[in-house]
Legacy VTK file of the C-alpha trace (Angstrom):
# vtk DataFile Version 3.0
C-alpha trace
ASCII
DATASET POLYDATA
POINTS 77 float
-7.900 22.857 6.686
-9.756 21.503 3.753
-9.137 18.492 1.912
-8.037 20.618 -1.010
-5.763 22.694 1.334
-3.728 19.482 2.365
-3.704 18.416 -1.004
-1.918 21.115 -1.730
0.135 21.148 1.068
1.137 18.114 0.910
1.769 17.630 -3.127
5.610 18.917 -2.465
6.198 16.529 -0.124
9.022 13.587 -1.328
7.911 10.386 -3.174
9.173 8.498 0.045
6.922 10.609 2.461
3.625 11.293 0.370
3.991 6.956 0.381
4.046 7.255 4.169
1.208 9.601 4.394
-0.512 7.473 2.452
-0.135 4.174 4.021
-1.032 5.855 7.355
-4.521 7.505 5.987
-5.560 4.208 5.226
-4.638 2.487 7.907
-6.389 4.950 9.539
-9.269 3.974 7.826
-12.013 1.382 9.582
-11.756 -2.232 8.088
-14.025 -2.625 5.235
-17.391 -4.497 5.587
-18.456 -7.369 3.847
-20.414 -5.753 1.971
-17.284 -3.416 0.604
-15.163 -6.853 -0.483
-16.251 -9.476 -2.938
-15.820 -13.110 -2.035
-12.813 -13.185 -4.759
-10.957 -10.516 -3.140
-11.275 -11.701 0.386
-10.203 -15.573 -0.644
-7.124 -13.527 -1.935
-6.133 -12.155 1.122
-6.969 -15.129 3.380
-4.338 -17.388 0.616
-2.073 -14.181 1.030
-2.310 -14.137 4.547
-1.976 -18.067 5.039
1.176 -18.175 2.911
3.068 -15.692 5.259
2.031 -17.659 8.182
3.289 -20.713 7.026
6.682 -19.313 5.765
6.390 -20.513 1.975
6.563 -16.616 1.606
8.771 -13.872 2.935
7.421 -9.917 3.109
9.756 -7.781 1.589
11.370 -4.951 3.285
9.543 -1.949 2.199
12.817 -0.247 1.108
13.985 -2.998 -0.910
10.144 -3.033 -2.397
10.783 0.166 -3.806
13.953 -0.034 -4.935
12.391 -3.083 -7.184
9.824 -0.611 -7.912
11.871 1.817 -9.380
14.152 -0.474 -11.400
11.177 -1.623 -13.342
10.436 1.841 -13.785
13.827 2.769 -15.869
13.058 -0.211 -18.129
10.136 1.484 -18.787
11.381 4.573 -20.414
LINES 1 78
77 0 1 2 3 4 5 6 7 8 9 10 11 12 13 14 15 16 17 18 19 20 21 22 23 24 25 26 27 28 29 30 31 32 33 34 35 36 37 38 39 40 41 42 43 44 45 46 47 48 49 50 51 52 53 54 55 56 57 58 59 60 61 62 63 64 65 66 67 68 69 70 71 72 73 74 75 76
């Protein structure tokens, strides 16, 4: 199947489960080098990372993300 096939394929699919697909294909994905990520962008993560380790931050429940997602969306319109 070609890239453009699963495009296709795929393009029907709900918001929900293209999300899904799309979180797996790049998790699937090999970690970037160091040559792929500027020193800003990796201090970012390593702050991100540090403040859910400590507990001054709480993930989110993906569900809950997206319903937050789509509320700022209506205000939108």
């Amino acid at each position: 199947m070609s890239v453009a096939e699963f495009q296709k394929s795929v393009s029907g699919l709900p918001d929900k489960e293209r999300a899904k697909l799309a979180a797996w294909l790049l998790d699937s994905l090999p970690p970037s080098s160091g040559d792929d990520a500027d020193d800003e962008s990796t201090a970012e993560a390593a702050r991100r990372r540090e403040e859910l380790d400590s507990g001054r931050v709480h993930a989110v429940p993906s569900e809950q993300f997206w319903q937050d997602v789509d509320q700022e969306r209506k205000k939108w319109g």
